[in-house]
N, C-alpha and C positions, 0 to 999 in steps of 0.2 A: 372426609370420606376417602378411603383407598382405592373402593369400588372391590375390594375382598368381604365381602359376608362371610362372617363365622357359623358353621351348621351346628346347631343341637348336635351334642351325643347322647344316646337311650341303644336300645333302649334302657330305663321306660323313659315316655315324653310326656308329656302334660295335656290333659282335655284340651288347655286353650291355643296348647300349639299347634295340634290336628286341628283342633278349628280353626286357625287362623291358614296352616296347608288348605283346609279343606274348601274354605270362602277366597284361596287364591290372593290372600293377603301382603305374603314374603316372596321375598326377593326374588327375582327368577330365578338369579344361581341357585339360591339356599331351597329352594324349591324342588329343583331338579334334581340334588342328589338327595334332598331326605324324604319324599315321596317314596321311591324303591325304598327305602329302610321301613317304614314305616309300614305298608304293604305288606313286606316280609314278616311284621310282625304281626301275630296273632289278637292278641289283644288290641294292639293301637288301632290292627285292622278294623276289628269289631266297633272301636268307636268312627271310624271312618264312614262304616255303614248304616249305623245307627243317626249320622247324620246327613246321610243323603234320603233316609228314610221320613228322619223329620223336615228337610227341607221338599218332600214328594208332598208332606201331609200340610206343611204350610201353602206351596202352591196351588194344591184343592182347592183352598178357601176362596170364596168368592170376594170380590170386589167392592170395598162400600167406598159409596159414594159421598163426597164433601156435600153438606146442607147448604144450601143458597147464602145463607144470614153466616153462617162461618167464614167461605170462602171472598163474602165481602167485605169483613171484617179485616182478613189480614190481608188483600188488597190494598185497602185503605190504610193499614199500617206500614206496607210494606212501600205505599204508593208518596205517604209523608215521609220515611227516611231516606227517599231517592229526589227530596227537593233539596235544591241547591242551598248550603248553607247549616242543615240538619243531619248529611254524613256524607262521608266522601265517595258518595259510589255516582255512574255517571248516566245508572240505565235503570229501569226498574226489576229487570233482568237480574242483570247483577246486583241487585238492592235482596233481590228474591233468591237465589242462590248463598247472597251472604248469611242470609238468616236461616236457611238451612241448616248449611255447614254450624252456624254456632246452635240449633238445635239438635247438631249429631242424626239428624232425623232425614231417609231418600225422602223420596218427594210419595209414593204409595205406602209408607208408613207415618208422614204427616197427613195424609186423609185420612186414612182408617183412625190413627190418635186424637184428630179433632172431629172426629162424628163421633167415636168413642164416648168422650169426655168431655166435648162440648168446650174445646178450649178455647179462649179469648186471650188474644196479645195485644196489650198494651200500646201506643202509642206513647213513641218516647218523648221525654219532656221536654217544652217549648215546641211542639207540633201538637198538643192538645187544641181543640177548639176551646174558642173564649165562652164561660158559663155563660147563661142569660138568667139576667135574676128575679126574672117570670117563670123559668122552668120548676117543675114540678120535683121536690126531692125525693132522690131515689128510693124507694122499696128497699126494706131490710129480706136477705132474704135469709134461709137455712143452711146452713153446709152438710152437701150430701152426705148419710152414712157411710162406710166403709163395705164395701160387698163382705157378706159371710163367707169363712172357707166352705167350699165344695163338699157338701155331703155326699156318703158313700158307706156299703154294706160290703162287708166281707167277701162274698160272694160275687163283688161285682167290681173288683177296683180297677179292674182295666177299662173300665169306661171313662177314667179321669187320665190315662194317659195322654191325651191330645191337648189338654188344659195344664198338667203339670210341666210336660215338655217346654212349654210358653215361658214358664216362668223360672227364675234362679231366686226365691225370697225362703230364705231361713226361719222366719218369724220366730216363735219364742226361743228355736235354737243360737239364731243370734251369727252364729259363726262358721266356717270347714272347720275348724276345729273340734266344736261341740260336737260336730254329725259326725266324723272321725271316732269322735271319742263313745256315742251313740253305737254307731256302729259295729265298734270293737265291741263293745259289752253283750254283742250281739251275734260274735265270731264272723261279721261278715267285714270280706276285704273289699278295698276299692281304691283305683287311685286315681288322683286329681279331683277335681267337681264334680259333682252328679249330672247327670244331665239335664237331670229337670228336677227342682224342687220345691213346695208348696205348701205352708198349712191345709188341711183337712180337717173335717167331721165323722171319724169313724165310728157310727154308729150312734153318737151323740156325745161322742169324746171327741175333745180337743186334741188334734194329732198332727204332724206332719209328715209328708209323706214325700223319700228322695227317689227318683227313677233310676239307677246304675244297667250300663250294658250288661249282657246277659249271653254274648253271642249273634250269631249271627241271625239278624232277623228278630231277634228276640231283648225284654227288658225286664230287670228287674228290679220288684216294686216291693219298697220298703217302708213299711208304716210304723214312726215312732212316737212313744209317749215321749216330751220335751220335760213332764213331770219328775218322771224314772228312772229314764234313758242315761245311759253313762258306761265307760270300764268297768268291765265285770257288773253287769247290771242287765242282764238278757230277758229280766222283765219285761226293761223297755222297748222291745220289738213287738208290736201288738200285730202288726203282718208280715211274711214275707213270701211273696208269691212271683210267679218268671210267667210272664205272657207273652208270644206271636207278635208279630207285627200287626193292626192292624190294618 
């Protein structure tokens, strides 16, 4: 390290570099002079605002609570990798902290992902308890369905903005390239990532649907057939509509 950060030049800059200016990620040098650029631009602006908007609509959300039987699950996992012998940590603290970090996960998005989903971590091996060969063998159980995409009417699709935003899953498109290439066949521009995008049910079509800025205060919502959809192929835009913040 020189202690020199190299700044971006743009414009244009990339969704994920405003995002990462925007969540205060880089450097403070690198910070300081590409914020004014970025500001000054129009466009970069618009995603600047678009994500102070979605992080307004994520802080709404209320609060869930960890389940009792969750939260003493991975206690007790986390409580076995802080014995001496089973990993090198010295606290259960820091035993807690390290499992974090290697789930990439703060600590209010591992409660909400394991009341979510109801996840179970493992105890790692040679901290298992010993079977007893009175006990009862496990129940087989089902592996849940996969939740259906979001059904929606034409008339109504800015109701699935707060859900689409959530998510970045391609599904049958697969790639940015593909939606790129979707897109195009659809004459609409866009650059870097969508902000939010998510299979769909339009109308009882198989669809996916990408959110692109739109301005200020505003997004726009793109419904493509994955079937159709391609260069020179403006079939495949089965919507596209610009709605308000809401």
């Amino acid at each position: 390290m020189t202690g020199m950060e190299r700044v971006p030049m743009g414009p244009p800059w990339s969704v994920d570099l405003i995002a990462d200016l925007h969540a205060g990620v880089l450097p403070p040098e690198v910070a300081a002079q590409l914020r004014p650029r970025v500001e000054a631009d129009a466009e970069a602006r618009e995603i600047l605002q678009a994500l102070d908007a979605t992080l307004m609509d994520l802080q709404s959300l209320p609060p869930v609570p960890m389940p009792d039987h969750v939260a003493a699950r991975i206690d007790a996992a986390l409580a076995a990798e802080a014995r001496p012998g089973i990993a090198p940590v010295v606290s259960l603290n820091d035993a807690r902290k390290r499992r974090n970090r290697r789930l990439g996960l703060g600590g209010g998005v591992l409660v909400a992902a394991a009341a979510a989903f109801g996840i179970v971590l493992a105890v790692s091996p040679g901290s298992q308890t010993p079977s007893n060969d009175n006990a009862q063998p496990p129940q087989a159980t089902s592996k849940p369905s996969a939740a259906p995409p979001l059904a929606l009417k034409r008339d109504a699709l800015g109701s699935a903005v707060g859900e689409v935003l959530k998510a970045q899953n391609y599904g049958p498109l697969e790639t940015p390239d593909r939606l790129a290439g979707c897109l195009q066949g659809g004459g609409i521009t866009s650059s870097g990532n969508p902000l939010g995008i998510s299979p769909v049910n339009l109308e009882g079509k198989d669809a996916v649907m990408a959110i692109l800025p739109a301005g200020i205060g505003k997004y726009r919502l793109v419904v493509l057939d994955p079937a159709t959809c391609g260069p020179d192929k403006p079939e495949g835009v089965l919507a596209d509509t610009t709605v308000g913040q809401r």
